[in-house]
C-alpha positions as CSV (number, residue, x, y, z in Angstrom):
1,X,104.0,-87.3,-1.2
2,X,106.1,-87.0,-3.9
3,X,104.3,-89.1,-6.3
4,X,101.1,-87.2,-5.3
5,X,103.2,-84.3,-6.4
6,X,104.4,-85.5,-10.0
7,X,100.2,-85.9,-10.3
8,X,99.4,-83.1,-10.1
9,X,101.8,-81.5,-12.2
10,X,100.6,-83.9,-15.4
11,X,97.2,-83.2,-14.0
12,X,97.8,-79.4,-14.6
13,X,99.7,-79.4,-17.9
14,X,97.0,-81.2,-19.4
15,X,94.9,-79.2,-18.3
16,X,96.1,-76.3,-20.3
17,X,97.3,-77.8,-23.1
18,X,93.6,-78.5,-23.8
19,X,92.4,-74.6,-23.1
20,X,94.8,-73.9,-25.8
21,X,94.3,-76.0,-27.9
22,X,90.4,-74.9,-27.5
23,X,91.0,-71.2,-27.9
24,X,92.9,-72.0,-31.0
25,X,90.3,-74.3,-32.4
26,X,87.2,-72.1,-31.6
27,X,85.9,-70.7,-34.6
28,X,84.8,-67.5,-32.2
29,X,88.8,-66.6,-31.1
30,X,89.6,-64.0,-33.2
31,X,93.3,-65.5,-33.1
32,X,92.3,-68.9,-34.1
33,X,94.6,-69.7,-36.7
34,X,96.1,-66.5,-36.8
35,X,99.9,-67.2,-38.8
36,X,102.0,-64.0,-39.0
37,X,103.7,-64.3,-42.5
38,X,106.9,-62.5,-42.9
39,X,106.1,-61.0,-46.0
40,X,108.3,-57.6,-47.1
41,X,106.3,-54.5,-48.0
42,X,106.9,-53.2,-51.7
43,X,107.5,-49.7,-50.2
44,X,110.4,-51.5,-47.9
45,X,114.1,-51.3,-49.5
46,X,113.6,-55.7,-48.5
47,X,111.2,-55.6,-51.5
48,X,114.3,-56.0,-53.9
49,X,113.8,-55.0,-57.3
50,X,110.3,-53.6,-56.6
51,X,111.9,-51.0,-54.4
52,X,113.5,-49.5,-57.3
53,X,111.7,-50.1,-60.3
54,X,108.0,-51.2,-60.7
55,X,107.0,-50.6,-56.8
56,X,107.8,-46.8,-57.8
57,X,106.4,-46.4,-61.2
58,X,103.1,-45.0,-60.3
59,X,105.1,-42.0,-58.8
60,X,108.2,-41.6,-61.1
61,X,105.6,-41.8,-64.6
62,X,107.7,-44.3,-66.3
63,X,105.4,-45.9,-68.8
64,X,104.2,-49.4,-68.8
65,X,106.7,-51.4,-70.8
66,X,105.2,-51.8,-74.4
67,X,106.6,-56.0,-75.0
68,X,104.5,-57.6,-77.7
69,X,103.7,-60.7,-74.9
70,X,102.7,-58.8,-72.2
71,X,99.4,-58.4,-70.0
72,X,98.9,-54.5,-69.7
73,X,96.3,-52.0,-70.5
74,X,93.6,-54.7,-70.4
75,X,95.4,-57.1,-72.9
76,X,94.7,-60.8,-72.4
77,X,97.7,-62.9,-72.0
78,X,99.5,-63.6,-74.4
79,X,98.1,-61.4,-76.9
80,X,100.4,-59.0,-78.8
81,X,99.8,-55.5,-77.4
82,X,101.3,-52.0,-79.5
83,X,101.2,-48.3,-78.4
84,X,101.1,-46.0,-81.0
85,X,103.6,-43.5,-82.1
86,X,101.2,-40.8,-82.5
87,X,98.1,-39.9,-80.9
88,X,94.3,-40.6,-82.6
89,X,93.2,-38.0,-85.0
90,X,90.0,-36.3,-83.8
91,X,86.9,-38.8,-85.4
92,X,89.1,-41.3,-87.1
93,X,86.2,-43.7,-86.3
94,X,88.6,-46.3,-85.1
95,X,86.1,-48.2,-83.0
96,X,84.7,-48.1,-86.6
97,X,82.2,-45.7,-86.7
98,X,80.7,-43.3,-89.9
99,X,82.9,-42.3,-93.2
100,X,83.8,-39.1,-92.0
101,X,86.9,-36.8,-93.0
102,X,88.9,-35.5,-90.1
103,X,89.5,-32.2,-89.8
104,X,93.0,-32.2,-88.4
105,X,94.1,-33.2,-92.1
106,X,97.1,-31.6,-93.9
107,X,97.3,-30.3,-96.8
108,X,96.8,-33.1,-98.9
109,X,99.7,-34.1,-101.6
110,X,98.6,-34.4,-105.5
111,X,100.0,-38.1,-106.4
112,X,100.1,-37.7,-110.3
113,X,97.5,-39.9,-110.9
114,X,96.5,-38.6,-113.8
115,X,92.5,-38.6,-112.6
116,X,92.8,-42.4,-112.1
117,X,89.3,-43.8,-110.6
118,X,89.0,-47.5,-108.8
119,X,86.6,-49.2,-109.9
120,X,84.2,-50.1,-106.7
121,X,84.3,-54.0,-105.5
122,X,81.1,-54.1,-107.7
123,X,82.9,-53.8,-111.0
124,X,81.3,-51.9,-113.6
125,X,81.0,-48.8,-112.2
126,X,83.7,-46.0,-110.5
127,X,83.6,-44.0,-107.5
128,X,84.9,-40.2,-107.4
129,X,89.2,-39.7,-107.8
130,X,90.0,-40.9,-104.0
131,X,93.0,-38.6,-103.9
132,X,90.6,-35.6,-103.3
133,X,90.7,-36.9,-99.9
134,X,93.0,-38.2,-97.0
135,X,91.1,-41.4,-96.4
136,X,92.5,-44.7,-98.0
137,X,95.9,-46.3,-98.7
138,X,98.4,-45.8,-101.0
139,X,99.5,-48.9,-103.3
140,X,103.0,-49.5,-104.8
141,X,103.3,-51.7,-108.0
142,X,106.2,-53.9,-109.0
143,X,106.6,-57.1,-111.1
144,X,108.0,-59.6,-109.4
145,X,110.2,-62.3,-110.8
146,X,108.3,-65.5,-112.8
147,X,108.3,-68.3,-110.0
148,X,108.4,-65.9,-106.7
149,X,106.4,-68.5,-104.2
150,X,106.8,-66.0,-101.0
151,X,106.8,-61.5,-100.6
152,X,109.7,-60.1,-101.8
153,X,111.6,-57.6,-99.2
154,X,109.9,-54.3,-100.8
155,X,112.6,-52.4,-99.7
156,X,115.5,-53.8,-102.2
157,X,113.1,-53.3,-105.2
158,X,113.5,-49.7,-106.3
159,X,111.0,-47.7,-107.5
160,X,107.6,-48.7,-108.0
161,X,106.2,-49.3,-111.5
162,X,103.1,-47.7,-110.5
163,X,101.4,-46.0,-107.4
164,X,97.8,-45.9,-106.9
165,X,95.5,-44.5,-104.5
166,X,92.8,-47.5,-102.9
167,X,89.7,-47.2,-100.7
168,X,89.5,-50.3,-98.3
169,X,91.3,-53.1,-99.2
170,X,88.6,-55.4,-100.3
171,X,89.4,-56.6,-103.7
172,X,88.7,-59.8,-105.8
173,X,89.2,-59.6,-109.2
174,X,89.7,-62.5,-112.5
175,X,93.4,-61.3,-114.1
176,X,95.0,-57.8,-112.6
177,X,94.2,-55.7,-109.7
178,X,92.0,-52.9,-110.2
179,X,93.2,-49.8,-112.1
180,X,96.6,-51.8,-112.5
181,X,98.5,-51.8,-115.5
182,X,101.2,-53.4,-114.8
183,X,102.1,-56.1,-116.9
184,X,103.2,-59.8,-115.6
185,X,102.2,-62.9,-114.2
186,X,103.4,-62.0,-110.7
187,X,102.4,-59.0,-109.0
188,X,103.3,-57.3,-105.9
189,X,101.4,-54.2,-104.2
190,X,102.9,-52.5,-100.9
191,X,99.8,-50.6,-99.5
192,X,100.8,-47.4,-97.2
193,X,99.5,-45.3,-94.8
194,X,98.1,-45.4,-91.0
195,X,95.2,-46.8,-89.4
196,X,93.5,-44.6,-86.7
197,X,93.0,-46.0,-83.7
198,X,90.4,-43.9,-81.2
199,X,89.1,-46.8,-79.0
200,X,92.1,-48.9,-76.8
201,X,91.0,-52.6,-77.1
202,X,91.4,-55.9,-78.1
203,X,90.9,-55.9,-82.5
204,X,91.3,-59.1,-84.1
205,X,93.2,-58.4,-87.5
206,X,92.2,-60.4,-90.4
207,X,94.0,-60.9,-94.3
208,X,92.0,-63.3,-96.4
209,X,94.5,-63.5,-99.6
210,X,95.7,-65.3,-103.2
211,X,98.1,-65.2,-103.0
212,X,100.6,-64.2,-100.1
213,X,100.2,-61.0,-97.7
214,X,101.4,-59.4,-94.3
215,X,100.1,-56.6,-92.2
216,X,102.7,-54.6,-90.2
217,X,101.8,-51.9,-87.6
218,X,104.4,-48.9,-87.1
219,X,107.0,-51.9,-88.6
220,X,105.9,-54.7,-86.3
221,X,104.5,-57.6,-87.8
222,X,100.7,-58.2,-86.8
223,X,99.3,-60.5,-89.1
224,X,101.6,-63.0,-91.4
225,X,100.0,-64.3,-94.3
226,X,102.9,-65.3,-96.4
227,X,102.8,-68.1,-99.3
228,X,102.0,-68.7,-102.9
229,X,98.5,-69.3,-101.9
230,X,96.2,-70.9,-105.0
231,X,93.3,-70.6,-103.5
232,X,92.0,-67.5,-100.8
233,X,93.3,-68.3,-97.3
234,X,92.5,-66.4,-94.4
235,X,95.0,-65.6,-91.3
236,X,94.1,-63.9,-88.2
237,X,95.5,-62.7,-85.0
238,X,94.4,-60.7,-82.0
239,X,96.4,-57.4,-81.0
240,X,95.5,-55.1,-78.4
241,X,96.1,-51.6,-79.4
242,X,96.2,-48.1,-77.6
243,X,94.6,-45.2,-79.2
244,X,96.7,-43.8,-81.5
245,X,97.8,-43.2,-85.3
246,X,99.6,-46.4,-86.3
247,X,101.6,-46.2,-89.7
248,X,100.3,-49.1,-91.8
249,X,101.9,-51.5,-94.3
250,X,100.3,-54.1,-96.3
251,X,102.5,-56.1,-98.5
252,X,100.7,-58.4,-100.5
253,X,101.6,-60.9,-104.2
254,X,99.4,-62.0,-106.6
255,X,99.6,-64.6,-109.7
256,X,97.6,-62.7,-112.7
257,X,96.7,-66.2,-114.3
258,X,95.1,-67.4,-110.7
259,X,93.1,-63.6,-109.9
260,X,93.1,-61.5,-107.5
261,X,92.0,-61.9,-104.1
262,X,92.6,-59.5,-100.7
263,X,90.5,-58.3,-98.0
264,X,91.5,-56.6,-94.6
265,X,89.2,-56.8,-92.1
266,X,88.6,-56.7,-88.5
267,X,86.1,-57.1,-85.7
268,X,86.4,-55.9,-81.7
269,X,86.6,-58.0,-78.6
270,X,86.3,-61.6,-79.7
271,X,83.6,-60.5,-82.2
272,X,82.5,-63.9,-84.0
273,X,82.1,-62.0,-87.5
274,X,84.6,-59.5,-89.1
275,X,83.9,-56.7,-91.3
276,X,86.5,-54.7,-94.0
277,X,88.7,-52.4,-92.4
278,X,86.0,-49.3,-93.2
279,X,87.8,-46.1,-95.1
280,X,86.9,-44.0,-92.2
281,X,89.9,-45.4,-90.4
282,X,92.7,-45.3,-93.6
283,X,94.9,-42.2,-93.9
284,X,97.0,-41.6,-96.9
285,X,100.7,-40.8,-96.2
286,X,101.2,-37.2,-96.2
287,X,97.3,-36.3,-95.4
């Protein structure tokens, strides 16, 4: 009698054992392989840092941190990302559209050119005093030291020898820069001003130059191009930029017996072809 009993009690566990494990294993159960995580919610004071900081930031409008490494605003990672200091001017053109003149402009600030013209990248002929408008850079002159091999820190050298006004920086030239007088074998230019930005994306940044140059954006470096260069060498790096006015500084060298080579150019998204930097986008300090 008691055996029969012990029988039946195996009998019965197995018995359910294998309904359970049925009704776990039926794709039908809407609790088959149901697992309860313990996972903290980010509104939850358990969500640790979260529940002070980021988990909040939609609510408290702390901006997104602005780290040059960082995945935000659409970036890719990795890719160096900058926020502007100022907001775009009105039809900057920064996605790079038409040569127009914006008209949130200053007054605009005489540079004591004397009527100087720049001769076009066409040579020969001249295009109309750029100074009677905002668009373009500003270039600083100074003669470097026989034998420099890398850009000099601009801001130990004094005053320039010369200041010019440019158009877009697309220049190749046998001997000196053009509308440079400044005598020497070795030559550096710091080009100034901003770059309007109107269109947050991903830009690719581009120097092609003989020999060494840099771009900085609102003093970050973007683009290093650096070394006594004899012949043109091109470097180029992808930034992802908000909308915005960026202050701009070029700082390029040049040997006078080797020529002149320097272009700054650009193209949007991954674009397989770049194209100069137009004027459109260039802003003289001051303008």
């Amino acid at each position: 009698m008691i055996r029969t009993h012990h029988v039946l009690l195996v009998s019965l566990g197995l018995v359910t054992g294998c309904a359970t494990s049925s009704a776990n294993s039926n794709p039908n159960n809407p609790d088959a392989g149901n697992v309860q995580y313990d996972v903290a919610n980010p509104g939850d004071a358990g969500a640790g840092a979260a529940g002070d900081g980021a988990g909040d930031s939609a609510t408290s409008g702390r901006k997104p941190r602005s780290g040059t490494s960082t995945r935000g605003l659409g970036s890719r990672e990795g890719v160096q990302r900058l926020q502007a200091k100022a907001p775009p001017r009105g039809d900057g053109g920064g996605g790079g559209g038409g040569n127009t003149v914006s008209p949130n402009r200053k007054p605009g600030v005489k540079l004591g050119t004397g009527g100087l013209k720049i001769p076009s990248k066409g040579g020969g002929t001249t295009q109309p005093d750029p100074t009677a408008d905002p668009n373009g850079l500003l270039a600083n002159v100074f003669a470097l030291p026989a034998g420099t091999e890398s850009l000099p820190d601009f801001a130990t050298l004094g005053a320039p020898a010369a200041t010019v006004p440019i158009r877009e920086l697309n220049y190749e030239a046998r001997g000196a820069f053009p509308g440079v007088s400044v005598s020497g074998e070795t030559i550096g230019m710091q080009f100034v001003g901003s770059l309007n930005i109107v269109e947050e994306g991903e830009y690719t940044l581009c120097l092609n130059s003989m020999a060494g140059s840099r771009v900085l954006l609102d003093e970050t470096l973007v683009v290093d191009n650096d070394g006594n260069h004899t012949a043109p060498t091109e470097k180029c790096e992808p930034v992802y930029m908000a909308a915005g006015e960026y202050g701009i500084e070029i700082d390029y060298f040049y040997q006078s017996s080797l020529g002149v080579k320097v272009l700054f150019s650009w193209n949007r998204d991954g674009g397989a072809a770049s194209t100069p930097v137009p004027t459109s986008v260039l802003f003289k300090p001051g303008t």
